[in-house]
Kinemage of the C-alpha trace (Angstrom):
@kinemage 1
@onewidth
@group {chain A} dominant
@subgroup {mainchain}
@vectorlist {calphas} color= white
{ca unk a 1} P 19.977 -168.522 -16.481
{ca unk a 2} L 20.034 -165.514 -18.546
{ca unk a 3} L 16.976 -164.359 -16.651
{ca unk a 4} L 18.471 -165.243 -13.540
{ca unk a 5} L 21.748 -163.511 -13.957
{ca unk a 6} L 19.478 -160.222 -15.007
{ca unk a 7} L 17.937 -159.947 -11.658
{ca unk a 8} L 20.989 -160.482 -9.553
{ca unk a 9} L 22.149 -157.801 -11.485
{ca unk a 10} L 19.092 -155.384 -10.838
{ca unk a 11} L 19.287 -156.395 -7.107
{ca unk a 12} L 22.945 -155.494 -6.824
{ca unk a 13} L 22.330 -152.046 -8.932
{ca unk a 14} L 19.503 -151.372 -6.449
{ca unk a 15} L 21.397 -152.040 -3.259
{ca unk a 16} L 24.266 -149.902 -4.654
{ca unk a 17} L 21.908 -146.803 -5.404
{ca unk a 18} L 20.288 -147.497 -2.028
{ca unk a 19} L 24.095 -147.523 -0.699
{ca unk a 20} L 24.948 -144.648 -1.740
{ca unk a 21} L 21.794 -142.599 -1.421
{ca unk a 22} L 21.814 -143.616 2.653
{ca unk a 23} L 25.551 -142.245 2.631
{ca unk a 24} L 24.502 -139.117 2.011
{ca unk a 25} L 21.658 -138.729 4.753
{ca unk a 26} L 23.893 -136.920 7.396
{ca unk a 27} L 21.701 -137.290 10.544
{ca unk a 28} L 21.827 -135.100 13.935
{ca unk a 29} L 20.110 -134.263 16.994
{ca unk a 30} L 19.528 -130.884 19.050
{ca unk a 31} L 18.259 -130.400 22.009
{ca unk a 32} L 15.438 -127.820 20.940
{ca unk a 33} L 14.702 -126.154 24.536
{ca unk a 34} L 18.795 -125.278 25.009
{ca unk a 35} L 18.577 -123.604 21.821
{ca unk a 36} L 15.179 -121.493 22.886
{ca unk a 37} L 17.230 -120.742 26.418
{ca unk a 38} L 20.162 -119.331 24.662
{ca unk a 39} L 18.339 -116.756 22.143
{ca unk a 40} L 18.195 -113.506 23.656
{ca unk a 41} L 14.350 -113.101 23.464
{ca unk a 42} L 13.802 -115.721 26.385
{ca unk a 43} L 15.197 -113.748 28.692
{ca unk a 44} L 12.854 -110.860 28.115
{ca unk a 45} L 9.901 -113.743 27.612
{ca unk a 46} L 10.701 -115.463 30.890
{ca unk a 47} L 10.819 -111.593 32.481
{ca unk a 48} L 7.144 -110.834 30.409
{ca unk a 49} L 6.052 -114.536 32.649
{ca unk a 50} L 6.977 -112.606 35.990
{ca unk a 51} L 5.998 -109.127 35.704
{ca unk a 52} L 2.502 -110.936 34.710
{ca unk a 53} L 2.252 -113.280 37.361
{ca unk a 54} L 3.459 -110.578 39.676
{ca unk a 55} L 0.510 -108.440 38.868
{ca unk a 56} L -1.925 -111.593 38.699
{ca unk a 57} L -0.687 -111.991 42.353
{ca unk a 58} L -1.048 -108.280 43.305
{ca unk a 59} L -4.576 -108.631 41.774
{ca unk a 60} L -5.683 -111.640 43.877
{ca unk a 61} L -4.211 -110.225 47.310
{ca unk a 62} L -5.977 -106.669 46.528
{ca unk a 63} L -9.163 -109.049 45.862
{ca unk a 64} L -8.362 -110.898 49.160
{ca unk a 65} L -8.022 -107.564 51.138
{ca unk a 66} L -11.110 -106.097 49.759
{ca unk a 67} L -13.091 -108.917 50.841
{ca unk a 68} L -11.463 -109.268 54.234
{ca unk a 69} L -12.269 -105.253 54.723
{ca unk a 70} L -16.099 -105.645 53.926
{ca unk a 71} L -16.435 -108.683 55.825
{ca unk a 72} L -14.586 -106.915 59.060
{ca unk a 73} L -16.928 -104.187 58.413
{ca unk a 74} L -20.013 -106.261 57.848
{ca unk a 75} L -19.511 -108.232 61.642
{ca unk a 76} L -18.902 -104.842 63.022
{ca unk a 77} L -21.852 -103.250 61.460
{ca unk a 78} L -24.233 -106.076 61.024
{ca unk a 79} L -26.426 -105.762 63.808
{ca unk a 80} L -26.889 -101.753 63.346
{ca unk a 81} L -27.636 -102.651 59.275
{ca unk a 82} L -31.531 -102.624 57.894
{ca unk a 83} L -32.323 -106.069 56.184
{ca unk a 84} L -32.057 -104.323 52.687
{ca unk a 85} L -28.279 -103.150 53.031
{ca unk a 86} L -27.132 -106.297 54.898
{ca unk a 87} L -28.422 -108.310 52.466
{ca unk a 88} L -26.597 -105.393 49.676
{ca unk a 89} L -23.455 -105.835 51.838
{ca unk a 90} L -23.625 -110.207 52.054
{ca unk a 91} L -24.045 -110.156 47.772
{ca unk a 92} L -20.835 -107.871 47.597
{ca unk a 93} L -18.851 -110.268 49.706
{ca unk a 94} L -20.185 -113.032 48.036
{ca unk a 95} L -19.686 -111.440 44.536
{ca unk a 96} L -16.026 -111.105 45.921
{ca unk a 97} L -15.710 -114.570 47.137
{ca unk a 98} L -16.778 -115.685 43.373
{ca unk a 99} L -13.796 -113.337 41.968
{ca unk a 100} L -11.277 -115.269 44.083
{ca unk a 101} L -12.545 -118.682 43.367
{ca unk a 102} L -12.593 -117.705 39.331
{ca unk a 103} L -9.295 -116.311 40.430
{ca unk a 104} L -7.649 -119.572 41.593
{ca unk a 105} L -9.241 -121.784 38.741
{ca unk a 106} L -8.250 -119.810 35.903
{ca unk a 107} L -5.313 -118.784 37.238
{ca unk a 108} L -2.861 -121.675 35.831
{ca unk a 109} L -5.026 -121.171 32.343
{ca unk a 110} L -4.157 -117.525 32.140
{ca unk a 111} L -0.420 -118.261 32.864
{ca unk a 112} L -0.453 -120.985 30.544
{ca unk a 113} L -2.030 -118.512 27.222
{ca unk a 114} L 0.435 -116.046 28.548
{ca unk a 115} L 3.456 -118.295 27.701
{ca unk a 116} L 1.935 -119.818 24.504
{ca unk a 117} L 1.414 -116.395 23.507
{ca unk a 118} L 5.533 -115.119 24.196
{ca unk a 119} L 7.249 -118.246 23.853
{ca unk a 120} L 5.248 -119.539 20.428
{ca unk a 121} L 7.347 -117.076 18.217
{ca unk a 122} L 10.689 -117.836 20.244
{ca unk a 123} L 10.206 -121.625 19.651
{ca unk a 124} L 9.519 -120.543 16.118
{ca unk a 125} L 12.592 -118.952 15.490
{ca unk a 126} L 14.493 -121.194 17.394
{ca unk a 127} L 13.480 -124.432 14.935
{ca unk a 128} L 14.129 -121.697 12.086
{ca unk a 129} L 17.692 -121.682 13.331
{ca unk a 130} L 17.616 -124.989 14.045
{ca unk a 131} L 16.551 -125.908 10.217
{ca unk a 132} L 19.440 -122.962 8.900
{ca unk a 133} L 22.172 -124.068 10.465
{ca unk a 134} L 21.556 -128.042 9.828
{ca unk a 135} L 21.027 -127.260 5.815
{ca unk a 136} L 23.942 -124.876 6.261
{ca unk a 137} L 26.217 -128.141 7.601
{ca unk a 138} L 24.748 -130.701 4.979
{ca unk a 139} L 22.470 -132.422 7.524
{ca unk a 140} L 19.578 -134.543 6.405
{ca unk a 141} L 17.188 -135.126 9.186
{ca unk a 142} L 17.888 -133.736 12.874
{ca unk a 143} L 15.824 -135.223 16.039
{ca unk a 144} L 15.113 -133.741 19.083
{ca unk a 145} L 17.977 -134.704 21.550
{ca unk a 146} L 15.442 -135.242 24.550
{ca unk a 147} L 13.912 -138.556 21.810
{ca unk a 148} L 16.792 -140.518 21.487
{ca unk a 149} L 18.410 -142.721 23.947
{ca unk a 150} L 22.028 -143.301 23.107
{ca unk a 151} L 23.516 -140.352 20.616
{ca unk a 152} L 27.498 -139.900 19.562
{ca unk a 153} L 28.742 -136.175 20.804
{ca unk a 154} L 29.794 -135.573 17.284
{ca unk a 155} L 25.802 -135.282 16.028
{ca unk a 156} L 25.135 -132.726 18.482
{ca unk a 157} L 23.833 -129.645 16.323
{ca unk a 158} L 23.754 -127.652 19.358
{ca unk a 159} L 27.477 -125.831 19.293
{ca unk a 160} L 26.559 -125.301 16.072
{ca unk a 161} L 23.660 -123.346 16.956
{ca unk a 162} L 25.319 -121.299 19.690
{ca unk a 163} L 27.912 -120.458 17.259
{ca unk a 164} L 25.454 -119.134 14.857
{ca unk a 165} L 23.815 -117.536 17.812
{ca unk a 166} L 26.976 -115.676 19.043
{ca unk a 167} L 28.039 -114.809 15.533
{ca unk a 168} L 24.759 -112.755 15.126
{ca unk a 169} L 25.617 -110.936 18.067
{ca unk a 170} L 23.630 -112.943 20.622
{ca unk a 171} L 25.427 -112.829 24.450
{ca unk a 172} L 27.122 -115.858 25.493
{ca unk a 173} L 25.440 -118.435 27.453
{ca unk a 174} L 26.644 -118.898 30.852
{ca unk a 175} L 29.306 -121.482 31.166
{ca unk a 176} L 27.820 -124.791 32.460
């Protein structure tokens, strides 16, 4: 009985600690792409993405042109051409050709190592923030808002994060 009465006793300890100790998790959620779109350095990223597929554009269509001249050049030309220079002229175009086909197929690639390559530190500093300003309010674990199906308002880290944002002289978001 004595034995008995000993491990209730344990059990009820336990439960008590556990208790307590899950009282003190303080749980949240963020939604981590807001917090990337309101730092200041995505606006100059997203402006980085367009300026280079701008000139990855301009470099195709200057491509395109080029091989459009030659080949405009090469049916006016062709039948006054010796065998030797045609066949010159026919490996240009076709060497041109090549460059646009590369073109097309690495074209999503390229954009896609360009924005690893400026958004990678943004998304960085954003879950650095993130991290801050949830030790900084006592929170224990914080999800990623896009995870979780049904969330209260109140465990939303994100006007946390804007404040923190604003107060280090960040612009304001625009108004939703």
């Amino acid at each position: 009985m004595k034995q008995a009465f000993k491990l209730v006793l344990v059990a009820v300890a336990m439960l008590a600690t556990h208790t307590s100790l899950s009282a003190q998790n303080k749980t949240g959620y963020v939604s981590v792409d807001e917090v990337v779109q309101l730092m200041p350095e995505y606006k100059k990223a997203t402006a980085d993405m367009a300026q280079y597929d701008s000139s990855l554009q301009i470099q195709y269509a200057e491509t395109l042109k080029e091989l459009n001249r030659q080949d405009s050049i090469f049916k006016a030309d062709s039948t006054k051409m010796a065998p030797a220079t045609k066949n010159a002229k026919k490996e240009m175009m076709k060497n041109l050709l090549v460059q646009l086909q590369g073109f097309e197929q690495n074209y999503q690639q390229q954009m896609q190592q360009k924005q690893e390559e400026l958004m990678t530190p943004i998304a960085q500093k954003a879950n650095q923030l993130i991290a801050d300003v949830a030790k900084a309010s006592g929170y224990t674990y914080v999800f990623r808002k896009e995870a979780l199906l049904v969330q209260p308002d109140a465990d939303d880290l994100l006007p946390l994060v804007k404040k923190k944002l604003e107060g280090a002289g960040a612009p304001k978001p625009p108004a939703k």
